[in-house]
N, C-alpha and C positions, 0 to 999 in steps of 0.2 A: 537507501538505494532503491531502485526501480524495482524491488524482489515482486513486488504484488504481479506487477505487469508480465514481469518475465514469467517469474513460475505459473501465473496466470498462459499464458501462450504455452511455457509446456505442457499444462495440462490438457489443453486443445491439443495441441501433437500427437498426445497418446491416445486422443478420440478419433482422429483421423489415421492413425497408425492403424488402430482398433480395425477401420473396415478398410481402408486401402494398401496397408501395405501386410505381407507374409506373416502368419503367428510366429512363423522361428525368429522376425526382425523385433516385434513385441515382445517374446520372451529375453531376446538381448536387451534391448532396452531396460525391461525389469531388472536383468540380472546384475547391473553396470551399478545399481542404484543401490548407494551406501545406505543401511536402515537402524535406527535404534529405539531400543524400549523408551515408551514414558511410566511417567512412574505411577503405578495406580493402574496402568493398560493393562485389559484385559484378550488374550485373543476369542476371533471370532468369526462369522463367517463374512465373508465379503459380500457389500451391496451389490445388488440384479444391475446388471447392464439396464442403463437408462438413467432417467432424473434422478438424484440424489433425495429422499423424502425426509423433508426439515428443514432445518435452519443449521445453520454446521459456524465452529470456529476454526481458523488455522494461523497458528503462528508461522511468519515468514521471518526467519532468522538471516542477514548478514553478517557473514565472520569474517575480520580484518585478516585473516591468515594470508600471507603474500610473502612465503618464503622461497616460493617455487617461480615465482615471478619476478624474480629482481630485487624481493626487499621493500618493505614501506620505511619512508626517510622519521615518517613521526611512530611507529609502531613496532614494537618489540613483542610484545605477550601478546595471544589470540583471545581476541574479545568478541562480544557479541557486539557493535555497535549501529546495527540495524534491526530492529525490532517491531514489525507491522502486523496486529492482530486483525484478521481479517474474517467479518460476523456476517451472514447470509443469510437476511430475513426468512421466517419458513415457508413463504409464499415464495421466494424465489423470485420476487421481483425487486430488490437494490441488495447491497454491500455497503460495508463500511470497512475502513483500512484507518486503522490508528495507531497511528507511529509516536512511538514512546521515546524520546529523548536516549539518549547512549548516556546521560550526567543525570540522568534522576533518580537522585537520594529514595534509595526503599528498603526495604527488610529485605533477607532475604535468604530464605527458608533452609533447615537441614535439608542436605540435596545425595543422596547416594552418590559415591563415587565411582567415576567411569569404568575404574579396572574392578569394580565388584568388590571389594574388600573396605564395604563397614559406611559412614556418612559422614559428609564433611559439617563440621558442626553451626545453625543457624548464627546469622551476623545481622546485625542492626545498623541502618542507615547508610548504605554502601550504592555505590552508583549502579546500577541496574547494567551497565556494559561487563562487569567481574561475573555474572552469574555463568556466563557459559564455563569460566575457568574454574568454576567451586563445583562442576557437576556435570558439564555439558549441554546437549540441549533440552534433556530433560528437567534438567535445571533451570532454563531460562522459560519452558512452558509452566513449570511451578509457580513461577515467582509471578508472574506475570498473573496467574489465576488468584492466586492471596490479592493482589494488589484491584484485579476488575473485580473481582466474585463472576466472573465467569468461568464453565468446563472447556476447557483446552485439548480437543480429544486428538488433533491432528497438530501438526508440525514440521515447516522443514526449514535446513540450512542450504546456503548455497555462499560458496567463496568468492574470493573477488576475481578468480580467475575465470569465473562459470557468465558473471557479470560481462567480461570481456567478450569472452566469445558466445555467447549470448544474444549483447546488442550488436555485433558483427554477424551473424545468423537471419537476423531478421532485418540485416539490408540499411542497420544504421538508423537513427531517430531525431528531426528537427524538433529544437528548440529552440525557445526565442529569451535575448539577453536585452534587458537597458542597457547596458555598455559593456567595453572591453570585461573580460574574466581571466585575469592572471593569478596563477596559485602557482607555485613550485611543488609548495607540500602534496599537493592534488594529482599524482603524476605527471610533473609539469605543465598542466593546463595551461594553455593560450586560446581565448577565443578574442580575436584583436578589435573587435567592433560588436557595436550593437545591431541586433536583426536578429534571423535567422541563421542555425548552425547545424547543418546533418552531422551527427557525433556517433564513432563506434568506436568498438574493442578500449582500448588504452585513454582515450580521449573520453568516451562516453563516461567510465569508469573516474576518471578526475573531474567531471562536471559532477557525478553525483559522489562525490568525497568531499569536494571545496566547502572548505569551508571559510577561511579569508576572503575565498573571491565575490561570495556574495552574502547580500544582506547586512547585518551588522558585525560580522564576523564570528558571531556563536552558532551551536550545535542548532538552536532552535531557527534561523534562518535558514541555515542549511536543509531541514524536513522542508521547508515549504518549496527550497530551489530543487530537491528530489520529487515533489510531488509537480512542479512543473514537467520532468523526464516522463511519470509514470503518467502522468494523462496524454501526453506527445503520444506516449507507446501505445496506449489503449485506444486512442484515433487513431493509429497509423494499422495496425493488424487489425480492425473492425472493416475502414474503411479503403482497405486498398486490399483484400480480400488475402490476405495473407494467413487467414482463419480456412480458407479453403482452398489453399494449396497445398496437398499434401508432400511437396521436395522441400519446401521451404520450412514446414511444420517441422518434419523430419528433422533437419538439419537443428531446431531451436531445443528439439527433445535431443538428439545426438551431444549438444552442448552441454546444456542442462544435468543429464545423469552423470556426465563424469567429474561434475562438481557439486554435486549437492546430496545431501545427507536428508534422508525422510527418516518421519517417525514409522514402527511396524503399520501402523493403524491405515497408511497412503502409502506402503508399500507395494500392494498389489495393482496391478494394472486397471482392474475394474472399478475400485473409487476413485481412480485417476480419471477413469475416463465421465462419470458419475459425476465428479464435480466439475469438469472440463464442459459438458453439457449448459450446466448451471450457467456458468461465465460465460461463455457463449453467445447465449441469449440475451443475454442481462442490457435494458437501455442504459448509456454510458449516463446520461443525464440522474439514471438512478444508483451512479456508483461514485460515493464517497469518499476523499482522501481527506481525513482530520489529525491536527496533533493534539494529543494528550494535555489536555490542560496544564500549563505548566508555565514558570517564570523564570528568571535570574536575578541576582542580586539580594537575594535574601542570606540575613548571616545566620549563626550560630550551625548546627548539622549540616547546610545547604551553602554555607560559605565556599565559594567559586563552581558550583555546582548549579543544579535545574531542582525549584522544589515542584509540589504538585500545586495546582488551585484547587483544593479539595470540593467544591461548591460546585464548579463546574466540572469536574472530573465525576461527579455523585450525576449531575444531572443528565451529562451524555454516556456513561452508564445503566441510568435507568430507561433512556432514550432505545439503547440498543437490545436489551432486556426484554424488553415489552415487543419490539419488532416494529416501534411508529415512527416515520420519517421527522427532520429535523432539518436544520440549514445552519451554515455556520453563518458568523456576523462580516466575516471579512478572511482574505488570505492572509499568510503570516507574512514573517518580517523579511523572509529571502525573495518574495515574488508579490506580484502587481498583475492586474486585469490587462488581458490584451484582447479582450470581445471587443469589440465595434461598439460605440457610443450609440444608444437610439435613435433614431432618429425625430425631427419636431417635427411636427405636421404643422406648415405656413396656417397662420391666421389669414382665415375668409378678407376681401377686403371689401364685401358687401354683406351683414346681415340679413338675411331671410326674416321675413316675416314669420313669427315662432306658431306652429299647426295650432290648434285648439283639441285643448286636452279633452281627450275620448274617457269616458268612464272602463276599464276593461269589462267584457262582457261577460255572463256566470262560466267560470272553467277555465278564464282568461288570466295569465299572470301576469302584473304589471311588471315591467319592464325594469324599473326603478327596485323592485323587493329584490333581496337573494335570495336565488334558489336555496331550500333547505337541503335540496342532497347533494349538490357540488360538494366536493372534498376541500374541507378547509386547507388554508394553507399550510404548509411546517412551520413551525416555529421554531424560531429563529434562539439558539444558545448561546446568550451573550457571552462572551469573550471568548467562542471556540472560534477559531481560525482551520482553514482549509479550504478545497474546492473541491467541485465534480471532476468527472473522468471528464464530461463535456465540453469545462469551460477551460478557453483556450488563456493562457496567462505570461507570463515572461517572468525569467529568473531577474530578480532584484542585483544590478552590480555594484558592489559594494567599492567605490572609486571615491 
């Protein structure tokens, strides 16, 4: 689901909350906000108001829990089945958001249990969506850090009810369909034509669930028809200044705390507002929505399940690691490019007489050499799929 974007806008709320609205509205806000240990956290004092200094991870947890909503028609047990690790270079200039499949086969680690009384014992090869039910959400930041070798020092959940009111908060988010999107299971989703759709509350909530309605009908179309939602989201509060209104902030922090669960570690107000900075700022061109290397159709452990592509899953790992920009090879299989074709520039229908080549003079660089300090391009991760926060794309209809 859209968790990067949204939690992303709440944390901007609470920087805005921070100087324009009352400390006593602040301290409600904090207090509203359900918190839990990770395992391994240690307390400590909270970051100085201002830029957050580093490079920071935070898992953004979506939990199927929809009992208080009517019921989901495919979902009985509360599962993690949104999972987006999200890495913030120490310069502070891109992100990366990589969404892990809810069917990928992983280990997954002894996790202490929620009520305190002892650890649930590790299990092998189990689909990464059971981790929240073996242990909670500290369990699903474990698991996830065995599986990158990355520290997991931050965390949070947020329900499908917080999702609702949420994208209802922030005025609703167009996105663009190749064709009709009919799901039932989706909370009845209908989007009855291809184009453009302003989708909120209930609706928004079944475009980023569908999963029949777009792409090839698996879990891994579905990431790519979500990351069409969350860049919709990140254009629409960048660019229509919803970042600096602080009633409408208000309103997405209001939504936000009384559904979402943090780790102790983003409990406090101040590294709320500390990473809300960060994000902020950030050029959307330099924010990354990637999926986890990853395939179907593989038998044996992975039979009806997501394996990994270990090769590529090592490479954009070490990618993230190190802090050096990268590009993926193409979108996935739920969505398609909606940028504007280049344009050609007409061929001359007169050739010019061609100048006569000048020797450059001492100091002088030819034209023709590359410059040696331009910053080479990124290179390109064969078989990662994804897009920027930038590029504007359409959910693939699966018809």
């Amino acid at each position: 689901m859209g968790f990067l974007s949204l939690v992303g806008a709440s944390l901007a709320v609470l920087l805005v909350s921070g100087v324009a609205v009352a400390g006593i509205t602040v301290t409600q806000l904090e207090g509203s906000i359900e918190s839990v240990a990770l395992i391994g956290e240690e307390d400590g004092p909270p970051p100085a108001l201002g830029a957050y200094e580093g490079g920071f991870n935070v898992l953004i947890v979506g939990s199927d829990q929809c009992e208080q909503e009517g019921g989901c028609r495919d979902r009985q047990a509360t599962l993690n089945d949104v999972n987006i690790l999200v890495h913030v270079s120490s310069d502070h200039t891109n992100a990366t958001a990589v969404s892990f499949p809810r069917d990928l086969v992983v280990p997954i680690p002894a996790c202490p249990r929620e009520d305190g009384k002892g650890n649930n014992s590790a299990m092998s090869a189990q689909p990464l969506n059971v981790a929240l039910s073996h242990g909670g959400l500290a369990c699903v930041a474990l698991t996830l850090e065995k599986l990158t070798g990355l520290d997991i020092p931050f965390a949070t959940m947020i329900t499908f009810n917080g999702v609702v009111n949420m994208s209802t908060a922030v005025g609703g988010v167009t996105v663009c369909t190749t064709g009709p999107i009919y799901d039932p299971m989706a909370n009845g989703l209908n989007l009855p034509s291809a184009g453009e759709h302003t989708i909120e509350g209930v609706q928004a909530l079944g475009f980023l669930r569908t999963r029949y309605g777009v792409g090839d009908g698996s879990d891994l179309g579905r990431i790519s028809s979500q990351q069409v939602f969350m860049s919709a989201l990140m254009r629409k509060v960048t660019s229509e200044g919803v970042l600096d209104d602080p009633a409408t902030l208000y309103r997405i922090a209001t939504a936000a705390t009384k559904s979402m669960t943090l780790s102790n570690s983003m409990k406090n107000v101040p590294t709320l507002v500390s990473m809300a900075q960060v994000f902020k700022n950030m050029d959307l061109s330099r924010i990354q929505f990637v999926q986890y290397p990853s395939t179907t159709g593989v038998g044996g452990v992975y039979a009806g399940k997501v394996a990994p592509i270990e090769r590529t899953a090592k490479a954009l790992m070490e990618k993230i690691k190190a802090d050096e920009p990268f590009s993926v090879e193409s979108t996935g299989l739920g969505s398609t490019s909606n940028d504007p074709a280049p344009t050609e520039t007409p061929a001359p229908t007169e050739t010019a007489p061609a100048a006569p080549a000048t020797p450059p003079t001492d100091g002088a660089t030819d034209a023709a050499t590359p410059d040696p300090a331009a910053p080479a391009e990124p290179e390109v991760i064969k078989g990662l799929l994804g897009q920027s926060a930038a590029q504007n794309t359409c959910a693939k209809a699966n018809n």
